[in-house]
C-alpha positions as CSV (number, residue, x, y, z in Angstrom):
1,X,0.0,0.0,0.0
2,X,1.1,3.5,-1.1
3,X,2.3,6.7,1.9
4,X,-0.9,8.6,1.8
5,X,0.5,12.5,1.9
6,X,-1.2,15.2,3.9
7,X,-2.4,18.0,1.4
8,X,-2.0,20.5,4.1
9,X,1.7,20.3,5.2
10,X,2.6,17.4,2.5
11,X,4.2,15.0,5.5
12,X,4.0,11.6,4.7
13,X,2.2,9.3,6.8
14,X,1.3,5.4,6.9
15,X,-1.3,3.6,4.7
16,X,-4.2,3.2,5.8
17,X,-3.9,7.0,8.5
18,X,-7.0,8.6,8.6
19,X,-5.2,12.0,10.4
20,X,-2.1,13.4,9.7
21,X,1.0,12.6,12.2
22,X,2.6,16.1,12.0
23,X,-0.4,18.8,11.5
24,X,-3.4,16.8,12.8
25,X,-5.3,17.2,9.7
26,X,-7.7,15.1,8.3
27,X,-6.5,12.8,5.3
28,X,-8.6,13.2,2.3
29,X,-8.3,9.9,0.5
30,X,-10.1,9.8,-2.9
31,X,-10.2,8.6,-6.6
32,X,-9.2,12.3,-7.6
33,X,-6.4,11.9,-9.9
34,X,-4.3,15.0,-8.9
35,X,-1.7,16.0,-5.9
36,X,-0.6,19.3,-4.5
37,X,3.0,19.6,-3.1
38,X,3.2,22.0,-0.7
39,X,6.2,24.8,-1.8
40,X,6.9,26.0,2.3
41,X,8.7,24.2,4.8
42,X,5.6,22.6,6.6
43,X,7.4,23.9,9.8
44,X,7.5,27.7,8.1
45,X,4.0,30.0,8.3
46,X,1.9,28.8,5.0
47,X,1.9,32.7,2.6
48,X,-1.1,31.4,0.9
49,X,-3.5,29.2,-1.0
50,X,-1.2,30.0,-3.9
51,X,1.8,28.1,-2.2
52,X,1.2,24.9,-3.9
53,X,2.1,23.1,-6.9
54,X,-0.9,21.0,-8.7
55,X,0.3,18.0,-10.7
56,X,-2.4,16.3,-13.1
57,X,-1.3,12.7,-12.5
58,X,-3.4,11.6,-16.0
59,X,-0.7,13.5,-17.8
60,X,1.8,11.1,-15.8
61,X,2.8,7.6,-17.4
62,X,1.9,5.3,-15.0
63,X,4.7,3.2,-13.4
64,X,7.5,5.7,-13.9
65,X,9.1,8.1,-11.8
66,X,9.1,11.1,-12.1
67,X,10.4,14.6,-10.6
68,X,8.3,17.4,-10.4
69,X,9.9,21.2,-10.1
70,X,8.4,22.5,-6.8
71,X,9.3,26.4,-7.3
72,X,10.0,28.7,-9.5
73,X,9.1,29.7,-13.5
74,X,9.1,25.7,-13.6
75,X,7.0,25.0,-11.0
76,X,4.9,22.2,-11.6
77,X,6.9,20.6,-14.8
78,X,8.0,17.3,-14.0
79,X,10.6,15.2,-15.7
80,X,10.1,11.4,-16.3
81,X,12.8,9.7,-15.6
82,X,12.9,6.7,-18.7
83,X,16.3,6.0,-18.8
84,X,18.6,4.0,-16.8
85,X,20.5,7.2,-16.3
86,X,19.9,10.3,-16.2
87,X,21.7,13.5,-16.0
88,X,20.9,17.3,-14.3
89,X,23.2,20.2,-14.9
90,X,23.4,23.2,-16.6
91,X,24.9,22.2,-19.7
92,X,22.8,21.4,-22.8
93,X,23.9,18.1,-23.0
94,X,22.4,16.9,-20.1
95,X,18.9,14.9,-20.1
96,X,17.3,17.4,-17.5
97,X,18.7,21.3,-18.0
98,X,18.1,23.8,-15.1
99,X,19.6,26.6,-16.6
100,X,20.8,28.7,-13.3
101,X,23.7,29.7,-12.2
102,X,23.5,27.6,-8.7
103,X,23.8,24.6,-11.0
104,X,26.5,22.7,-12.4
105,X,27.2,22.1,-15.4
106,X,27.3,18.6,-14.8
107,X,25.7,18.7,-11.6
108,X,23.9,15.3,-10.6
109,X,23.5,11.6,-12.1
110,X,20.5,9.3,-11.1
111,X,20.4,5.8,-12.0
112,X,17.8,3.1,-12.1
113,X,18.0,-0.2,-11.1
114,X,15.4,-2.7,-10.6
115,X,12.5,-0.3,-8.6
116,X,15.1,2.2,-7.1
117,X,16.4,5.4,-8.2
118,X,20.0,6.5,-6.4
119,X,21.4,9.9,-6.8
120,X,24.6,11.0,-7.1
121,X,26.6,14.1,-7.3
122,X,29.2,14.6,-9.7
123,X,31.2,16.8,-8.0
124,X,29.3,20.1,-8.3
125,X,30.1,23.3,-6.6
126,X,27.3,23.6,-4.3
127,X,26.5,20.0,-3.5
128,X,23.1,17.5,-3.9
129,X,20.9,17.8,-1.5
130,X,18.7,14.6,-0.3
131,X,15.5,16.4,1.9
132,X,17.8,19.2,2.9
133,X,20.6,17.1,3.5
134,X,23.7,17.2,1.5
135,X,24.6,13.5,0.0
136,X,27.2,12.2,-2.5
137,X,24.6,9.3,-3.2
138,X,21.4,8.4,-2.0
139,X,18.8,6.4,-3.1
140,X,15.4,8.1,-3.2
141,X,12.4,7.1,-1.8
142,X,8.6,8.5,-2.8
143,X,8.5,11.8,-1.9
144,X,11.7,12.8,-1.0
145,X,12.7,16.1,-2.0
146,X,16.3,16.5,-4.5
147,X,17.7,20.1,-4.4
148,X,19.8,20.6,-7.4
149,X,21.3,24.4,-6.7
150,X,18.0,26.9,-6.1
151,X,15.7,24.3,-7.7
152,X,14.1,21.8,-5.6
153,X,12.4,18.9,-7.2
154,X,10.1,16.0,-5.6
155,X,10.7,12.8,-6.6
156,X,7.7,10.5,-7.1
157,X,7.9,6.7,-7.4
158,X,4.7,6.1,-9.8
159,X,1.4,8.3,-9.8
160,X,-0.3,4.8,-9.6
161,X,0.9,4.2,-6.1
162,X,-0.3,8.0,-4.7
């Protein structure tokens, strides 16, 4: 069974929760076939009803991952991630360009294998960030957050499983 997600603060709690763990709220589970990700730090005063990102998940092959920009001019584009690897930089040669300054030209490598996706930094200047935590490599898990210079990205496992 999937993490149901809280729509208010976006923490993820077990299958089968009926409230949320962090804000209390009550977890709307339904056959609507779209998510909001919360743009705020659940821990951070919300600035809005427009600090969310709405992703239609029909628009989303099912059984892929996928990352989804959660800020920004980009905000709500997501990237599926097809290959068995995959690489984020600023360069035009790379599979996913995020053209900003903060970013590497070579900036970040994920791979598949079997149902995981690991990330790795390539050396970039200011570092690969696993939900606000700098990593080398990591493997991701549904939900997790990937900060690639200013732009952080949410990394979703399969819109069938949310």
């Amino acid at each position: 069974m999937a993490l149901v997600f809280c729509n208010k603060c976006a923490h993820r709690n077990p299958p089968g929760s009926a409230f949320c763990a962090a804000c209390g709220a009550v977890l709307e589970i339904s056959d609507e076939r779209t998510i909001t990700i919360a743009k705020t730090d659940p821990l951070q005063d919300a600035t809005g009803p427009l600090d969310d990102v709405i992703v239609d998940l029909d628009r989303i092959e099912p059984g892929r991952p996928i990352l989804v920009v959660r800020g920004g001019n980009e905000e709500g584009r997501f990237f599926t991630l097809e290959a068995d690897i995959t690489t984020i930089g600023r360069h035009g040669s790379n599979d996913i360009v995020l053209d900003d300054i903060t970013v590497s030209r070579r900036h970040t490598t994920l791979r598949r294998a079997d149902a995981s996706v690991t990330v790795r930094d390539e050396g970039s200047l200011n570092g690969t960030y696993v939900n606000q935590r700098r990593v080398e490599s990591a493997a991701l898990r549904q939900g997790d957050e990937l900060q690639v210079g200013k732009y952080h990205l949410v990394y979703l496992e399969s819109a069938r499983e949310l």
